[in-house]
C-alpha positions in Angstrom: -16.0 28.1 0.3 -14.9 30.4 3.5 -11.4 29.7 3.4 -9.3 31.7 6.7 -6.9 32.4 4.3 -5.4 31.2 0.8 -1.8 30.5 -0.2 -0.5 30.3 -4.0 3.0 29.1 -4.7 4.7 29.5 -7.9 7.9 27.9 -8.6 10.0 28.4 -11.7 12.8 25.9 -12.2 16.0 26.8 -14.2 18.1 23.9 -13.5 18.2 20.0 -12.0 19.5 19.6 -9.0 23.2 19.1 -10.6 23.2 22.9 -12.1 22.1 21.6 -15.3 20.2 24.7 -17.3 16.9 23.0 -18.3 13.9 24.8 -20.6 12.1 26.8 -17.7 9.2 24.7 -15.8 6.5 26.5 -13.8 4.8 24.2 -11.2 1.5 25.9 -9.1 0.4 25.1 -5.7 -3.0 26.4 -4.8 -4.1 25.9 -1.5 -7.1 27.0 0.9 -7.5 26.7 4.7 -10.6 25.7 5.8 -12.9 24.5 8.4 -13.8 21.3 8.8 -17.2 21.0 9.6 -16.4 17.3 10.5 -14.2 17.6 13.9 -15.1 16.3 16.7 -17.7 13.6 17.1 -17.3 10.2 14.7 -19.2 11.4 11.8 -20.7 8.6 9.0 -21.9 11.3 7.0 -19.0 13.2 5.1 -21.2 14.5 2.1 -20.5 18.2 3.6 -16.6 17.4 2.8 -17.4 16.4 -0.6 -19.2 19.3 -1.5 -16.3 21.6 0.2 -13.6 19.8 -1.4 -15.3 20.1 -5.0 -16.1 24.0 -4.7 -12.6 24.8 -3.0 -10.9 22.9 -5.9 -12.9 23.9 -8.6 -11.7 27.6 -7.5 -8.1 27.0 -6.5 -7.5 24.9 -9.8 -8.8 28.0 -11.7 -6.4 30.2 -9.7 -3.0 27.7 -10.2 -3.8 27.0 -13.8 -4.0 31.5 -14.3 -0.6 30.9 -13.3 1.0 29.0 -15.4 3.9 30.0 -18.2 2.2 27.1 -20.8 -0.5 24.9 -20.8 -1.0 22.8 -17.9 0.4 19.2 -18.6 0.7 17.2 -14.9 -1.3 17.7 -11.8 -1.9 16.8 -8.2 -3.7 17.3 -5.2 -3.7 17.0 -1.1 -4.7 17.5 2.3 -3.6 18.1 5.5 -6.0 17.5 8.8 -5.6 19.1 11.6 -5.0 17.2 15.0 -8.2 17.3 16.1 -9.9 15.9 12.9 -9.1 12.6 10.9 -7.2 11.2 8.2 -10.5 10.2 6.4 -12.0 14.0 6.2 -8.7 14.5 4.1 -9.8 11.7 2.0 -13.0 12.8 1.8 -11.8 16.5 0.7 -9.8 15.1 -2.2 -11.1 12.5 -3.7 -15.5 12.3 -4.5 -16.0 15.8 -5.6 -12.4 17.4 -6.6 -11.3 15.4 -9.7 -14.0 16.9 -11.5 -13.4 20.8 -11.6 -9.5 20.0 -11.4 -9.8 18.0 -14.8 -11.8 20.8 -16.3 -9.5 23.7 -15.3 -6.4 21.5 -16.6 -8.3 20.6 -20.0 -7.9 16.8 -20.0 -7.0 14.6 -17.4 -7.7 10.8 -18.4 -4.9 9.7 -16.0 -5.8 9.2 -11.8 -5.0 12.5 -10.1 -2.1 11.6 -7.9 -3.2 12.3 -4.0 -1.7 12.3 -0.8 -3.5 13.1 3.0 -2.1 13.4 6.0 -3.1 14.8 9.8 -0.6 17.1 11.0 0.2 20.0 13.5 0.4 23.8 12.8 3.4 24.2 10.1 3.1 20.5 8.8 4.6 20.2 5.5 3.1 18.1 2.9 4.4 16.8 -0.4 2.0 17.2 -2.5 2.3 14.5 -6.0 2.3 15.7 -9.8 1.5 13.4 -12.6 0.5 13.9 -16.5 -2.9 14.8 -16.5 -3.6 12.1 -19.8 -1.0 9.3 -19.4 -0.6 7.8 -16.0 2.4 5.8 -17.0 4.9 8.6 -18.2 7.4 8.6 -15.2 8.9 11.5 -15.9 6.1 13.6 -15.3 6.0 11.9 -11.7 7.1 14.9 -9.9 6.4 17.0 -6.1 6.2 20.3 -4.6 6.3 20.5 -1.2 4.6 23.0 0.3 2.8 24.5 3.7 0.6 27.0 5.2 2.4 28.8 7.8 -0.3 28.9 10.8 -2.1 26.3 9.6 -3.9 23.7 9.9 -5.3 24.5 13.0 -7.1 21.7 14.4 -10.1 21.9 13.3 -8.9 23.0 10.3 -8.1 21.2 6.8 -5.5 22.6 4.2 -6.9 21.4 1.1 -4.1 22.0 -2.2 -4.3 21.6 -6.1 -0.8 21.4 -7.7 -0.3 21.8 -11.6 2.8 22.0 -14.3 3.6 23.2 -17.1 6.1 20.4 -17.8 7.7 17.5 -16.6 10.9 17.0 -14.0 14.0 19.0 -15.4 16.3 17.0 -17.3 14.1 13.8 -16.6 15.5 10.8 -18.4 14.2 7.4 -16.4 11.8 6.4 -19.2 8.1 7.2 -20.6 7.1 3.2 -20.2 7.1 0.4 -17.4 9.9 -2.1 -18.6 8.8 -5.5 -18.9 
């Protein structure tokens, strides 16, 4: 990994949205910004994103979880293309090689590793989706940061982000189970 530059975002929430004090949560946003050997002509071969997006997470996961206040408990990753690439080398980032190290740096992680990609401009914003790492279906770990890289992606560019938490949503109270 080559990144042109890295951006780590650490959060610390105190309250809900109402005011309401809540036991401190720390959510981490690792991200890289990198070039994407893809651009330009249709490519069938994306093996070289797959390899990219598996070392770039495996070291921004490391990074993010360093940062935590507890032991992670929910993550999350994403991409952003620039304009000149396409949604699919996102896709291609994220999903075939980055599960791995993420699940390793986290310690666990039997749930699906909630994803989003999207092809944007300089300054695009992404929301980038948290879940528990071990239990896909407890909504109140369903949570997002969203975050950017100023000056990037350029457009031949990819940001490529892990999120993880130390907790769930502050003050979360819509359930741990699907009703019926």
């Amino acid at each position: 990994m080559d990144p042109r530059k890295t951006v780590v975002v650490r959060e610390t929430v105190h309250s809900n949205e109402s005011g309401r004090e809540c036991p401190p949560i720390v959510r981490v946003a690792a991200l890289a910004v990198l070039a994407n050997p893809c651009v330009g002509a249709f490519e069938s071969d994306l093996s070289p994103l797959f390899d990219l997006g598996g070392s770039a997470g495996e070291r921004l996961a490391r990074e993010a979880v360093a940062l935590l206040a507890g032991p992670p408990v929910s993550y999350g990753k994403a991409a952003i293309v620039g304009a000149a690439g396409e949604f699919e080398h996102g896709a291609a980032m994220i999903h075939p090689r980055l599960g791995k190290p993420l699940r390793a740096a986290v310690g666990g992680g039997k749930a699906l590793i909630p994803s989003n990609v999207k092809v944007g401009a300089v300054g695009t914003l992404i929301d980038l989706p948290l879940g528990h790492k071990d239990d896909g279906w407890s909504f109140d770990h369903f949570d997002t940061m969203t975050v950017m890289v100023p000056g990037a992606p350029r457009a031949d560019e990819i940001v490529l982000a892990v999120a993880v938490a130390d907790a769930g949503r502050p003050l979360a109270r819509s359930g741990d189970r699907p009703l019926t």
